[in-house]
C-alpha positions as CSV (number, residue, x, y, z in Angstrom):
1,X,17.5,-4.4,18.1
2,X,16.3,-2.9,14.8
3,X,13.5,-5.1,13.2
4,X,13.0,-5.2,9.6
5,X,9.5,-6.3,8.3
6,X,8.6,-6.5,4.5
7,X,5.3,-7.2,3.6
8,X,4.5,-8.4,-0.2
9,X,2.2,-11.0,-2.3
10,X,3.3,-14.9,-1.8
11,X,5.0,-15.1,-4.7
12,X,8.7,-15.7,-4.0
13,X,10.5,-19.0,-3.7
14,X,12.5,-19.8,-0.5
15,X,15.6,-19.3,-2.2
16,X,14.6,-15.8,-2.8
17,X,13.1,-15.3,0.7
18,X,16.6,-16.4,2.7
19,X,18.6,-14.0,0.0
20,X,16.4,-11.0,1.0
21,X,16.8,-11.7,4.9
22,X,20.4,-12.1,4.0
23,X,20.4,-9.2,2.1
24,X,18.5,-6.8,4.3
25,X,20.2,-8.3,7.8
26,X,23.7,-7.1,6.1
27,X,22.5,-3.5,4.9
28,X,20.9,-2.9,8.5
29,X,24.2,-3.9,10.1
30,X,26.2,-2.1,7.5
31,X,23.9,1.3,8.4
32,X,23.1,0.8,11.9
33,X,26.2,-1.3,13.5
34,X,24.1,-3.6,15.1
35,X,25.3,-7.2,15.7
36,X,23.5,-9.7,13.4
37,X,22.3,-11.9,16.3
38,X,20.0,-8.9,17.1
39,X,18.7,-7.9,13.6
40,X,15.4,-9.5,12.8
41,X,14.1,-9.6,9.6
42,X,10.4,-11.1,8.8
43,X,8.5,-11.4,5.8
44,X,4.6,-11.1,5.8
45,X,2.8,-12.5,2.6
46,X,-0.6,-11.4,2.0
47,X,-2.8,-12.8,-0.7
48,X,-3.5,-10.6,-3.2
49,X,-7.2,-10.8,-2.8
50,X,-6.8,-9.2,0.7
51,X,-4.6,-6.7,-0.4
52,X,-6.0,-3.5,-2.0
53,X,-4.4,-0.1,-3.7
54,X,-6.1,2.9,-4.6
55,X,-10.0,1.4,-3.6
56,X,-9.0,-2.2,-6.0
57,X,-8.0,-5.6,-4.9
58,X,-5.0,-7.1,-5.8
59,X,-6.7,-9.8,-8.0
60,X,-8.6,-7.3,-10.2
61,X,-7.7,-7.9,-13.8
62,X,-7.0,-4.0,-14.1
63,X,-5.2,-3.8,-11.0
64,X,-1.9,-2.7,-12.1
65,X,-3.9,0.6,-14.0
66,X,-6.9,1.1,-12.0
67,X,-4.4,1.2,-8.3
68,X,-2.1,4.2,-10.0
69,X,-5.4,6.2,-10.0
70,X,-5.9,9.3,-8.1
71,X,-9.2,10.4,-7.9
72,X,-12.9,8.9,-7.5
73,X,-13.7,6.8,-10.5
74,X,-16.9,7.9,-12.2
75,X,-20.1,6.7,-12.0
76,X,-21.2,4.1,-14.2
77,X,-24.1,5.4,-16.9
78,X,-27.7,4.3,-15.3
79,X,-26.0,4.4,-11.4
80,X,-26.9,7.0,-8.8
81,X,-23.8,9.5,-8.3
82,X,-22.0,9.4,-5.1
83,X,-23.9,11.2,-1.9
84,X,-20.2,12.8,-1.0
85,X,-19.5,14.3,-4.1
86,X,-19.6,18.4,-3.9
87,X,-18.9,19.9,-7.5
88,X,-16.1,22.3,-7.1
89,X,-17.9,26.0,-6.0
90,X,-20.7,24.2,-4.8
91,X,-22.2,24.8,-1.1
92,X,-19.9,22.6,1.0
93,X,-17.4,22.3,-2.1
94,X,-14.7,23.1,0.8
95,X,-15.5,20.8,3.3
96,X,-16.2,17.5,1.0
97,X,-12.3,18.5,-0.3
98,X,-11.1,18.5,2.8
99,X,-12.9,15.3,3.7
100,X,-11.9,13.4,0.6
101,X,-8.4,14.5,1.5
102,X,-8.3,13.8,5.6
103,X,-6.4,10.5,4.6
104,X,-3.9,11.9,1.9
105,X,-0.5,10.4,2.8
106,X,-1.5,7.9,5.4
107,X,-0.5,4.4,4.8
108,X,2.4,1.9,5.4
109,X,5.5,1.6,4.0
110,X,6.2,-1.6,2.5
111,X,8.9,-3.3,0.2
């Protein structure tokens, strides 16, 4: 019983929702042989202000740039740096890399 579940912004008309079950419930069949009484497909909207890439909400105004980035943004001039920043050769250089990247490739898969 293969379940299909996309998760996306609410931002598609009914019309576009049933074509994408359609869609998806005859690919799945097509791949998988399964009968289309047991194929379930759902469709989970989240708003985009609980929905975040790369540290930014989905509302943000720079979303689509600031979400493609792939490091730490700086600190703002007059702010106190960030506590678990290590400068590279530093004492404990190694361990904060290995920290900062502990979650690197983790996440969900979603359409």
């Amino acid at each position: 019983m293969p379940i299909v579940n996309v998760t996306t912004w609410p931002n598609q008309s009914d019309e576009k929702c049933r074509e994408l079950v359609e869609e998806l419930t005859l690919t799945v069949n097509r791949v998988t042989g399964a009968p289309f009484d047991k194929i379930t497909v759902y469709i989970q909207e989240i708003a985009q202000n609980r929905w975040g890439e790369g540290g930014v909400l989905g509302t943000d105004p720079g979303f689509a740039e600031l979400s493609r980035r792939r490091t730490r943004p700086a600190a703002a001039p007059g702010t106190a740096p960030d506590h678990r920043t290590v400068a590279p050769g530093a004492p404990g250089a190694a361990a904060g890399a290995a920290a900062a990247g502990a979650g690197a490739g983790a996440g969900a898969v979603s359409a």
